[in-house]
C-alpha positions in Angstrom: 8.4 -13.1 32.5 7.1 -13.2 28.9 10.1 -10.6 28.1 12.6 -12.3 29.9 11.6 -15.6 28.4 11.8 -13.5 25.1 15.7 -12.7 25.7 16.6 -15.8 26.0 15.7 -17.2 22.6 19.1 -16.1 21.0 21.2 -17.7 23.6 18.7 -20.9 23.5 18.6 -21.0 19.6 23.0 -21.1 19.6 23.5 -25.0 18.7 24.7 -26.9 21.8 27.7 -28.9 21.2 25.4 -32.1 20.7 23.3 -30.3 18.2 23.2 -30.4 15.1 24.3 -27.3 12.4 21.5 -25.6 11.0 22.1 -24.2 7.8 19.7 -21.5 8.2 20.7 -20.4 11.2 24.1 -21.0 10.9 25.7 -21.5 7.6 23.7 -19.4 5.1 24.7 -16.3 7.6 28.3 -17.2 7.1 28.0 -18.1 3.3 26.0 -14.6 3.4 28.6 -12.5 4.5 32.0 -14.1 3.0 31.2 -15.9 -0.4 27.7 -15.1 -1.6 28.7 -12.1 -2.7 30.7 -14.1 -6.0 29.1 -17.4 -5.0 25.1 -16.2 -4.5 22.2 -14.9 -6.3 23.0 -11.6 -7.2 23.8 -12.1 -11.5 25.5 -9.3 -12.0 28.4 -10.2 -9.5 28.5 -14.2 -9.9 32.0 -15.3 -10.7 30.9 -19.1 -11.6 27.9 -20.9 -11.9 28.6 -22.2 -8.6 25.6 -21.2 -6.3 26.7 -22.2 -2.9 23.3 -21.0 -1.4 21.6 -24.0 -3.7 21.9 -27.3 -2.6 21.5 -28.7 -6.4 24.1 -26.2 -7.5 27.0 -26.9 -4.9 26.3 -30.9 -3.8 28.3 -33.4 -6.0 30.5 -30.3 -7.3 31.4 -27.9 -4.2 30.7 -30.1 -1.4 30.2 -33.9 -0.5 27.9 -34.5 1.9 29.6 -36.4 4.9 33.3 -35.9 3.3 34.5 -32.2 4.2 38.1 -33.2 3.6 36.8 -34.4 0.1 34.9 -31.0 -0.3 36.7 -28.4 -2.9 35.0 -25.3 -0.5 37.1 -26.6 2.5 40.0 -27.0 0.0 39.4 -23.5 -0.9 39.3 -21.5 2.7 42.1 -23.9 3.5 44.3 -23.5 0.8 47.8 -21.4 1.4 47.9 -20.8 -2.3 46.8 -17.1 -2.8 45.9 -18.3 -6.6 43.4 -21.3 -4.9 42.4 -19.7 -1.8 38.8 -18.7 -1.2 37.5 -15.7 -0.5 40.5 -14.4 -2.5 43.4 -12.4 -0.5 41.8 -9.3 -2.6 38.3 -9.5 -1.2 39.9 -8.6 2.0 37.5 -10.9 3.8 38.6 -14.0 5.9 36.9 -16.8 7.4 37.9 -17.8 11.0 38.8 -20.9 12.6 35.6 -21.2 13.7 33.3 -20.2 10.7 35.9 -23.1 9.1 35.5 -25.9 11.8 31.9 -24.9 11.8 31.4 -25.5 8.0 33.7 -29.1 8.3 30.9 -30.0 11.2 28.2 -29.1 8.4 29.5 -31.2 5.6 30.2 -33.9 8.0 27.1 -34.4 9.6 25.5 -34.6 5.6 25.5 -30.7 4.5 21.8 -31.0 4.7 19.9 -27.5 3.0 17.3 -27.3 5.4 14.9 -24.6 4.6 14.1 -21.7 6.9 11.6 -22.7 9.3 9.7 -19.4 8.7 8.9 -21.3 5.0 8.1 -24.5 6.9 4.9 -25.6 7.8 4.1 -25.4 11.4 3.4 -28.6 14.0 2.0 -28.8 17.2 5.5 -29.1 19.5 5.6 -31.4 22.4 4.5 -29.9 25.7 7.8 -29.5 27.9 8.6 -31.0 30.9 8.9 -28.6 33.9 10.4 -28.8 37.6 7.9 -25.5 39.1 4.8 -27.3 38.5 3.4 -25.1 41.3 3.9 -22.0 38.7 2.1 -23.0 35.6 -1.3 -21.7 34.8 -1.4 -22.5 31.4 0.3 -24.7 28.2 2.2 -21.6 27.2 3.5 -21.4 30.6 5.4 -24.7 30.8 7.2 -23.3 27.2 8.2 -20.4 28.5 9.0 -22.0 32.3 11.4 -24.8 30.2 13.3 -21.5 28.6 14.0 -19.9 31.8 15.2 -23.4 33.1 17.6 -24.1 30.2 19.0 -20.8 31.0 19.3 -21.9 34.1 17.5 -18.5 35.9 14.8 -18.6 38.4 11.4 -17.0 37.6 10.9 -13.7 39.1 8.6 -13.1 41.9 4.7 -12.6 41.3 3.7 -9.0 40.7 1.7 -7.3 43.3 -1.9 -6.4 41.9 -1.4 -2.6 41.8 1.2 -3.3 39.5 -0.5 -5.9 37.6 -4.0 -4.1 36.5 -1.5 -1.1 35.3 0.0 -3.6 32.9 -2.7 -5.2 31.8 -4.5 -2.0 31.0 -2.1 -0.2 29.5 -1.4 -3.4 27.3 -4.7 -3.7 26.2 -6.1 -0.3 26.0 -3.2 1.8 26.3 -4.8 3.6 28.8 -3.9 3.2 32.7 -6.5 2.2 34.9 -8.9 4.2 36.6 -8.6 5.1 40.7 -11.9 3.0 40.8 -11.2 -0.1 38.5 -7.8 -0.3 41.0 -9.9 -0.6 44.4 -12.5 -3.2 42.7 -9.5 -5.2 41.5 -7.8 -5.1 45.0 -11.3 -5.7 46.7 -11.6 -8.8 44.7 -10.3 -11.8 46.2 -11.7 -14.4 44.4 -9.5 -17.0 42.2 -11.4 -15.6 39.0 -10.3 -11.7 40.1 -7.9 -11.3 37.0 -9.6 -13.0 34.6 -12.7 -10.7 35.5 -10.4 -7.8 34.7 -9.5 -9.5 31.6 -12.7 -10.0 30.3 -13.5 -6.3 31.1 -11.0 -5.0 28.9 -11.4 -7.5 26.1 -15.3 -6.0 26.3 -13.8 -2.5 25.9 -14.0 -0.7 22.6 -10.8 1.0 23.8 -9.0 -2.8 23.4 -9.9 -2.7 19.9 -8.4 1.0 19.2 -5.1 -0.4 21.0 -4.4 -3.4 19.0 -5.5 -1.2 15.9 -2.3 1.1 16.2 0.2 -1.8 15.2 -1.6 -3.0 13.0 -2.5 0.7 11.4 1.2 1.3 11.4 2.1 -1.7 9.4 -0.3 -1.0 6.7 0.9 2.3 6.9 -2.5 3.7 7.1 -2.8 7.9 7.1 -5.2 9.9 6.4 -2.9 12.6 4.2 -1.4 11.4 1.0 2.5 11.7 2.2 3.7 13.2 -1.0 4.6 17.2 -0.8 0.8 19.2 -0.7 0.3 16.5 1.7 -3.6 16.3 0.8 -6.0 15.1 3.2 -7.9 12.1 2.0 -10.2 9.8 3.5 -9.6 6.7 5.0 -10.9 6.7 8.6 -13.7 4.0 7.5 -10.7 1.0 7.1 -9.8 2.5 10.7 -12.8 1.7 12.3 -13.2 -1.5 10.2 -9.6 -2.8 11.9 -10.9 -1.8 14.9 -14.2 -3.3 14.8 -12.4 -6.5 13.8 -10.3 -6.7 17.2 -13.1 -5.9 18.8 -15.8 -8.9 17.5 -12.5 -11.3 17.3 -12.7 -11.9 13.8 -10.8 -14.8 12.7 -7.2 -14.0 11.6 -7.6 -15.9 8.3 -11.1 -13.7 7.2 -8.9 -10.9 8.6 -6.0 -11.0 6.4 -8.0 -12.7 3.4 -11.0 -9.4 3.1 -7.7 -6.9 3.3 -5.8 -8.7 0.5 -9.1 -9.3 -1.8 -12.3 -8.1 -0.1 -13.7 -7.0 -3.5 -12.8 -10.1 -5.0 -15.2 -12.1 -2.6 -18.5 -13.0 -4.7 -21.0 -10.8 -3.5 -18.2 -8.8 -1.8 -20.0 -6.3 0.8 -19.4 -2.8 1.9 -17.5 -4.2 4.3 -15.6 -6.1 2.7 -14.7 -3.5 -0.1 -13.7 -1.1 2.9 -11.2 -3.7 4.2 -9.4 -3.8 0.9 -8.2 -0.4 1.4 -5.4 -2.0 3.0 -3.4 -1.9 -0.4 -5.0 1.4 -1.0 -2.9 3.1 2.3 0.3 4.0 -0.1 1.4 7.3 -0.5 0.6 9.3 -3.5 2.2 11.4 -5.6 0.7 15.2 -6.1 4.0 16.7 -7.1 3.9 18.4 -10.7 5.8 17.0 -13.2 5.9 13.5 -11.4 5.8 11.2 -14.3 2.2 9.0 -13.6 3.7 5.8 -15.2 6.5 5.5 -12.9 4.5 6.1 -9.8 2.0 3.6 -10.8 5.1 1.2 -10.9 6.0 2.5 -7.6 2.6 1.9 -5.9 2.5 -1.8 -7.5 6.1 -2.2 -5.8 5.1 -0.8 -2.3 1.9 -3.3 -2.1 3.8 -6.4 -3.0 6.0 -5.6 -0.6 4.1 -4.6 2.6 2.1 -7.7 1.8 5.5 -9.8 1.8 6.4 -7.8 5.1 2.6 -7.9 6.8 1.3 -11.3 5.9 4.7 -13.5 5.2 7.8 -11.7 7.4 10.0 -11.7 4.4 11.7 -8.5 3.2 10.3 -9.1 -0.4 11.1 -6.0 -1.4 15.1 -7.0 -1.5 14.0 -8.4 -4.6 12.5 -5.7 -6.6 16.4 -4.5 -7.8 18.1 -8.3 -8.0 17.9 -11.5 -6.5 17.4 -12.0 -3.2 20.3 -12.6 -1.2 19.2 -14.4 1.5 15.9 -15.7 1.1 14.6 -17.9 -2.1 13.0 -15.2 -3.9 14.1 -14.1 -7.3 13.5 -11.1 -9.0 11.5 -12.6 -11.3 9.1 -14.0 -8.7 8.6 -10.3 -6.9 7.6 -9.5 -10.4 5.0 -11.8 -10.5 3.7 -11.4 -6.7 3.4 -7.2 -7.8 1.4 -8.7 -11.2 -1.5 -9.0 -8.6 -1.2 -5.7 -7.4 -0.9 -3.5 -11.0 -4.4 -3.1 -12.4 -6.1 -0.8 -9.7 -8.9 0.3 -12.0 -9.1 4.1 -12.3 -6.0 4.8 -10.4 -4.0 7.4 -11.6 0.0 7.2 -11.0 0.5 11.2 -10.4 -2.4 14.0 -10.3 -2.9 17.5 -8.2 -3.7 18.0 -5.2 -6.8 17.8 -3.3 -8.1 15.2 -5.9 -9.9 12.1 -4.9 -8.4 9.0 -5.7 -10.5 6.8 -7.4 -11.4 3.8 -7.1 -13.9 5.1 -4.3 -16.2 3.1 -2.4 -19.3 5.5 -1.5 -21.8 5.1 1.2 -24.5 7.0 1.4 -27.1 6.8 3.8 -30.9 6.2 1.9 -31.6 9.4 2.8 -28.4 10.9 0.7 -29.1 8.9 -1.7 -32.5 9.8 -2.5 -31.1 13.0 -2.6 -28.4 12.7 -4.8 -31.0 11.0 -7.3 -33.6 13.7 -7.2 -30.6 15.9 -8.0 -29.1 14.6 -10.5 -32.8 13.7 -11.7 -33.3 17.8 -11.6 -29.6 18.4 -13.2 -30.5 16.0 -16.1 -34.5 17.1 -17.0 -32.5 21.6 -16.4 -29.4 21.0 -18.8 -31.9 19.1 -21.4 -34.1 22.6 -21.3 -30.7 24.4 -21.6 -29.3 22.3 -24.4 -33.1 23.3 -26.2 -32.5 26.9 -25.7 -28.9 27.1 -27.2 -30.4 25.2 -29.9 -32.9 27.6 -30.6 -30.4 30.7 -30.3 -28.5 32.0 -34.1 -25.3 34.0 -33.5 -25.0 36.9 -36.1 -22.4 36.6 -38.6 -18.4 38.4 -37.3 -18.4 41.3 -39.3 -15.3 42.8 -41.0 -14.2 46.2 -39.9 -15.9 47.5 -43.4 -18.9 46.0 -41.9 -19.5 42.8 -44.4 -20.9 39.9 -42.8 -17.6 36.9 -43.1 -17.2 33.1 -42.1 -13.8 34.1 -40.7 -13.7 35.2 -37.0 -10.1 35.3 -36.6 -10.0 39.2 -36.6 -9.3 40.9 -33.6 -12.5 43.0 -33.0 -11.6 46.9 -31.7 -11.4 46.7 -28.0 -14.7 46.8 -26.7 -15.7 49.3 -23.4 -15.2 48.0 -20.5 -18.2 46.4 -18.6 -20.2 49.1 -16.4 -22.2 48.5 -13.1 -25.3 48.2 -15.3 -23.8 45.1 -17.1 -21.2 43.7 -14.4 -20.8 40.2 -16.2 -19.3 41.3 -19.4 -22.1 40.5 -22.6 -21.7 41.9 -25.7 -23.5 41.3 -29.0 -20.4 39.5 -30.7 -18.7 36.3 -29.5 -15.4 38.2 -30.8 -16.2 41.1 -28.8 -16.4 38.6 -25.9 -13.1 36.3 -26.6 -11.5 39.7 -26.7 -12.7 40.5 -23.3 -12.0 37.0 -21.8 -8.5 36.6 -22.8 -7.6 40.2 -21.3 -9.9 39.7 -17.7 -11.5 36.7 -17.6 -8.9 33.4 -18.1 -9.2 33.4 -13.8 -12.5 32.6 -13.8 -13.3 30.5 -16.7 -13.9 26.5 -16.4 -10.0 25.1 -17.6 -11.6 23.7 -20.5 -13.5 26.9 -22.0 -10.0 28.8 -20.9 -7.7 26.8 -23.4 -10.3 27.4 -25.7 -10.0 30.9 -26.0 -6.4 30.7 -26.1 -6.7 28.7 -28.8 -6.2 30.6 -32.0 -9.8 30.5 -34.0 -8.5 29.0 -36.9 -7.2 25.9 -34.8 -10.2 25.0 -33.3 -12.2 22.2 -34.8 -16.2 22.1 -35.0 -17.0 20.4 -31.6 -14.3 23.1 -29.9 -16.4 26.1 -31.8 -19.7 24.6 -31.1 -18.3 24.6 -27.2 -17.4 27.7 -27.1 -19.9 29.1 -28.9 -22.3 27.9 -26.6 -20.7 28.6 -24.0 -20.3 32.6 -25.0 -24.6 32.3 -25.3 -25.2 31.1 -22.0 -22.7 33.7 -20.1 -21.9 36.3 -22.6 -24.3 37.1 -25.0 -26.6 40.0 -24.2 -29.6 39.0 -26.6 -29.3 35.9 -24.4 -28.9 37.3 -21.1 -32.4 36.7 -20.4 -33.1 33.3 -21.5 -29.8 31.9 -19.9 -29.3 34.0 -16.3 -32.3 32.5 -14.7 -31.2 29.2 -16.4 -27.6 29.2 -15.1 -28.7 30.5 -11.7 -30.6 27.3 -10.9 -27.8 25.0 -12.4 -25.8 26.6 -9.9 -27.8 26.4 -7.1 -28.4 22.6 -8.2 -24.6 22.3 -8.3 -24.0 23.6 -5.4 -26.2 21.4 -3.3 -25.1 18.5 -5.1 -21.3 18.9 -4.5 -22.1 20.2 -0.4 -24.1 16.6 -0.5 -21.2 15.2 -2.3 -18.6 16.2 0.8 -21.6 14.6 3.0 -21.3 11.6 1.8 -18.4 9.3 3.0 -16.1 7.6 0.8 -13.2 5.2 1.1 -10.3 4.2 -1.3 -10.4 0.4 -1.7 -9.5 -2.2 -4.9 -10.8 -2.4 -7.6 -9.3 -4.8 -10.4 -9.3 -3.3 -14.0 -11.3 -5.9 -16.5 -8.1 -6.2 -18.6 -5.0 -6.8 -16.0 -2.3 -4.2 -16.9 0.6 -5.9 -18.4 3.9 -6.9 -15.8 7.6 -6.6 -16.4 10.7 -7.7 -14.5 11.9 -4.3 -14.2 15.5 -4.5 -14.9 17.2 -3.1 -11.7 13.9 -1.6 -10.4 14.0 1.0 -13.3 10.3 1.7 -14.9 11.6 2.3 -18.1 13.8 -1.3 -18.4 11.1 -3.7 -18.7 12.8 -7.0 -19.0 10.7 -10.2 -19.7 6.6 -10.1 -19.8 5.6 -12.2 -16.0 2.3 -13.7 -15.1 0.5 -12.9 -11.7 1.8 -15.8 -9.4 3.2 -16.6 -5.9 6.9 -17.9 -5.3 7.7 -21.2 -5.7 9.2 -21.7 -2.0 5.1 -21.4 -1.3 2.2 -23.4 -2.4 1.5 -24.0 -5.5 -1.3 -21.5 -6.5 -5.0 -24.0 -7.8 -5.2 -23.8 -11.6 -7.4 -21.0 -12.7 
């Protein structure tokens, strides 16, 4: 019945002969399609300053209300003159009789602007009078009952209850009932039967998981980035926090406010935090060469607009290139809505793959983290002791080939033997020897930092680059050193180790976090990162309320 009911709006919603014209319903599709084009928002096209989609643009100039005869626009699309009429004979679009009469009907009856009723605020209808009194079970029913008698079709015939604890199921579970859940329901006879099976479901935690998939799909959660690699990342903790919210009823408003800006709550909780990863469920870039500045524009765009799209059904996102066309949002207004949404602190625009993507929320268990602090506890008191070590160690002189100790260590050494079983990890008693070595079979296996190093020419490097790779060279190359530093660098790693398997333990979750100093906001010339236009301040659209000061 509900989807019956459901077809019937757009034949309803058609104005009666009595009725009156609704612009939005009516007119601003017909001004959409033959004269906004020249007569609308978009700037670049406007032939005039006439804006027929404003009322304070096109009344007293365009149009008099009450007066279509009066009105230059019916002059226009009535004129014969090829010079006069509108649309123009080149546009090669016409308006018919009826889009004409229908405009007349407008201006006569006051050409009154109304504004969208999706931008109005909403009252409490009067309850509709019925003739099947007999078939209403609740308020909604009478609203849907009047429908179906204004169509002037007959409700269809109850549903047996076989068919009616499949449907209920499957709507909220998505799972068809049981062989045994079907007898009870058919053994029940009571008045309360289906309501019992309601209730059961509504108890489920499957009812949660069911409502969860639209929801999941419209803030285009995944648990893989989207971009090329693909990379896995983790986000299964704002699953189970939708779900968990359809399944203790939270409140829509707490719903929608703790995704928008759960870490912007005081005392904002785990929770909280986790439900902001709503406008963390974007997809990233891992692609090389992706320039990082334009994706972190492209990120900002794709939040301000799923947030238009989730929490206000408006296409926002129209706006990002030019003007809106059919709603009354300008571009520099989507500019200011994606203000709120450009100063993710720590989030980088393009990076490699398999790369977390900070800012993380981590939640250790007080076992893990008890852990992780004696770890890093251990990590801190073993790289002091190595730090004292390396201090204590004095690298001999680079010697020239005639053997005379120099400052310069940019001569290439005489290749050095190649590393037998008895010393498998390469030391040798010069740190030129060593470079050498590196550059010709090491580069794999060194850290990236202590790799460009030693590609670096000697005489580029500055003092904190020598004094890295100098150390460096004593902990794993140096065989006076050898050992001092194995046992040393055999624990680190073991510590290391344990820490980063704890690490991958440990759940995290993307979520919000706002930088201390908001990033600054262009209007982006048609949606192009590199033509800022004019410097906007975080705000809402003026067709909504009026944000409180501060």
């Amino acid at each position: 019945v509900m989807v019956l009911a459901t077809g019937m709006v757009s034949a309803a919603d058609k104005p009666s002969a009595k009725s009156r014209v609704d612009f939005s319903r009516a007119i601003r599709p017909l001004l959409a399609n033959k004269c906004l084009k020249c007569h609308g928002p978009g700037r670049t096209q406007q032939q005039s300053d006439l804006r027929l989609d404003l009322a304070r643009s096109s009344i007293g100039t365009a149009i008099v209300p009450g007066k279509p005869h009066e009105s230059e626009v019916i002059k226009r699309i009535t004129s014969q003159d090829p010079e006069k009429k509108m649309p123009p004979p080149e546009s090669k679009l016409e308006l018919t009789s009826a889009e004409i009469g229908l405009l007349k009907r407008w201006i006569a009856e006051g050409a009154d602007y109304t504004v969208h009723w999706s931008f109005v605020t909403p009252v409490r209808p009067a309850v509709p009078k019925v003739t099947r009194e007999d078939w209403v079970l609740s308020t909604i029913d009478r609203f849907v009952l009047a429908r179906i008698e204004t169509a002037g079709l007959k409700v269809s015939a109850a549903a047996g209850k076989e068919l009616l604890i499949r449907r209920l199921t499957l709507d909220l579970t998505g799972l068809p009932p049981t062989g045994a859940e079907i007898d009870r329901f058919l053994g029940d006879t009571s008045p309360q039967a289906y309501e019992r099976v309601v209730d059961r479901l509504l108890s489920s935690q499957h009812y949660g998981e069911r409502m969860a998939q639209t929801w999941l799909d419209l803030a285009r959660f995944g648990d893989t980035n989207g971009y090329e690699n693909d990379s896995d990342r983790s986000m299964w903790l704002y699953r189970d926090w939708v779900i968990n919210a359809f399944n203790t009823n939270m409140p829509f408003d707490r719903f929608a406010l703790e995704q928008v800006a759960g870490d912007l709550l005081p005392h904002s909780s785990s929770s909280q935090r986790i439900a902001s990863g709503f406008n963390r469920n974007t997809t990233y870039n891992e692609e090389g060469g992706s320039d990082p500045e334009e994706f972190q524009v492209v990120y900002a765009v794709e939040r301000a607009s799923t947030t238009g799209t989730v929490f206000m059904g408006l296409t926002l996102g129209c706006a990002q290139c030019h003007e809106h066309k059919y709603d009354p949002i300008s571009q520099e207004e989507f500019y200011s809505f994606y203000a709120f949404f450009n100063s993710v602190d720590g989030e980088k625009g393009a990076q490699g793959h398999d790369i977390p993507l900070p800012p993380l929320l981590v939640l250790s268990t007080p076992q893990q983290a008890a852990q992780a602090q004696q770890l890093a506890g251990d990590l801190e008191t073993l790289d002091k002791t190595i730090a004292t070590e390396l201090a204590r160690v004095k690298l001999p002189a680079p010697l020239e080939p005639t053997g005379t100790a120099v400052e310069s260590d940019s001569l290439d050494p005489p290749p050095p033997p190649q590393p037998t079983t008895e010393d498998p990890d390469a030391h040798f008693d010069r740190q030129a020897r060593w470079e050498f070595h590196a550059r010709k079979h090491l580069l794999e296996k060194l850290p990236k930092e202590i790799r460009k190093l030693v590609e670096l020419d000697g005489d580029r490097r500055d003092d904190k680059q020598k004094k890295t790779l100098a150390d460096h060279f004593i902990r794993y190359g140096y065989s006076s050193a050898r050992k001092i530093f194995a046992p040393l660098n055999e624990r680190h790693k073991q510590l290391s180790d344990r820490q980063s398997k704890l690490k991958s333990q440990t759940p995290t979750t993307m979520v919000m976090k706002e930088m201390a100093e908001p990033r600054p906001a262009f209007l982006l010339l048609r949606g192009d990162f590199q033509q800022k236009g004019i410097r906007v301040k975080a705000n809402v659209p003026a067709i909504f309320k009026a944000l409180p000061e501060g």
